[in-house]
C-alpha positions as CSV (number, residue, x, y, z in Angstrom):
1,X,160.1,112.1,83.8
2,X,161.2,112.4,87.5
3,X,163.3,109.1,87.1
4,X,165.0,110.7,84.4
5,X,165.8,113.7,86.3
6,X,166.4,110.9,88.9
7,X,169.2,109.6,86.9
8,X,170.9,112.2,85.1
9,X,171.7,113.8,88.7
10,X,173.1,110.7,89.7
11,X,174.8,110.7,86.8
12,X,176.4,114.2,87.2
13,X,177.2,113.9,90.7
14,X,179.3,110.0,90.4
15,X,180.9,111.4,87.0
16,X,181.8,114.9,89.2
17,X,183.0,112.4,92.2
18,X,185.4,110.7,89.8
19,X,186.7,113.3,88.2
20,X,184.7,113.9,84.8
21,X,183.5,116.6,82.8
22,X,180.0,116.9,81.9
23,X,179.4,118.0,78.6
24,X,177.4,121.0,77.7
25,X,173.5,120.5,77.2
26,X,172.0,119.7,73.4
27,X,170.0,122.1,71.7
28,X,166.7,120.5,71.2
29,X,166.9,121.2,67.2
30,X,170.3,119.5,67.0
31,X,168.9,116.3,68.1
32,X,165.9,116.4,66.3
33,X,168.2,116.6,63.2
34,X,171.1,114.2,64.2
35,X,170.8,111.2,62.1
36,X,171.9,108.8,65.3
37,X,168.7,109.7,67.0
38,X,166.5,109.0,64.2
39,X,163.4,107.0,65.1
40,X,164.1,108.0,68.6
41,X,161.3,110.1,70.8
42,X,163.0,113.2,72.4
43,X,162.3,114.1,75.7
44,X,163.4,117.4,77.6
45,X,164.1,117.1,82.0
46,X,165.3,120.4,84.2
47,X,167.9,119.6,86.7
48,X,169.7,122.2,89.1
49,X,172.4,124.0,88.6
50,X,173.4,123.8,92.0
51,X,174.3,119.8,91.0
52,X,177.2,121.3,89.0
53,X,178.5,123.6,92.1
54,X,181.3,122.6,94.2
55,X,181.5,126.2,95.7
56,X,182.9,125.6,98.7
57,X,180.3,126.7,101.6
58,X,181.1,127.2,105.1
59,X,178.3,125.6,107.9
60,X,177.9,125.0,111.1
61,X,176.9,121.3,113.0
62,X,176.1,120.3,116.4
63,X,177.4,116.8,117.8
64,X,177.9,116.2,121.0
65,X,181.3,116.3,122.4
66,X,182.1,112.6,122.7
67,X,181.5,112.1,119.1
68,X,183.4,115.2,117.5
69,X,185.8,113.5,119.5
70,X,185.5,110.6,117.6
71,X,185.3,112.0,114.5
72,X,188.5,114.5,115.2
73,X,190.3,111.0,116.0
74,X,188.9,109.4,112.6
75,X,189.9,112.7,110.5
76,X,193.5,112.2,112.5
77,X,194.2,108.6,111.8
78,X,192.9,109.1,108.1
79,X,195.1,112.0,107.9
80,X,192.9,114.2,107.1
81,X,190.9,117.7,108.4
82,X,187.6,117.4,110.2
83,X,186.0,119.0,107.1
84,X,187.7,116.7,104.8
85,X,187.3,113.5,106.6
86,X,183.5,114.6,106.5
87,X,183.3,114.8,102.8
88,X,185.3,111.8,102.1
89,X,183.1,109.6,103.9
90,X,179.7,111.3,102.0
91,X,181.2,111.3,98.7
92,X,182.2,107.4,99.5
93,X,178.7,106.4,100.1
């Protein structure tokens, strides 16, 4: 089941990442009696919480100098803070 865990986290996070809600999880019983899923084998994964958290958190990083120059000059040109520019380029890979 760890691929399926796999998956629905990836999932969550691209559907987060572009801007959609993720619907509240099924009650085993109301799939077990939903007609759709008839025939079907039912199987139950635990994913964190902490996939659905965009708190924001504040924390520190060390770079050396010459490349938080870079990146303060990459964030600039973007248009963007240092902390934004950061995120941008993780959410984008």
């Amino acid at each position: 089941m760890s691929g399926a865990e796999e998956a629905a986290a990836a999932w969550i996070d691209a559907a987060l990442d572009a801007g959609e809600s993720i619907p509240a999880p099924s009650g085993l019983e109301a799939l077990r009696t939903n007609p759709e899923y008839a025939g079907w084998l039912i199987g139950v994964i635990t994913l964190d919480p902490a996939l659905l958290d965009d708190t924001i958190e504040r924390v520190n990083i060390t770079l050396p100098r010459r490349v938080l120059r870079r990146l303060d000059a990459l964030a600039q040109a973007a248009g963007e803070s240092r902390s934004g520019y950061i995120a941008h380029l993780t959410l984008e890979n």
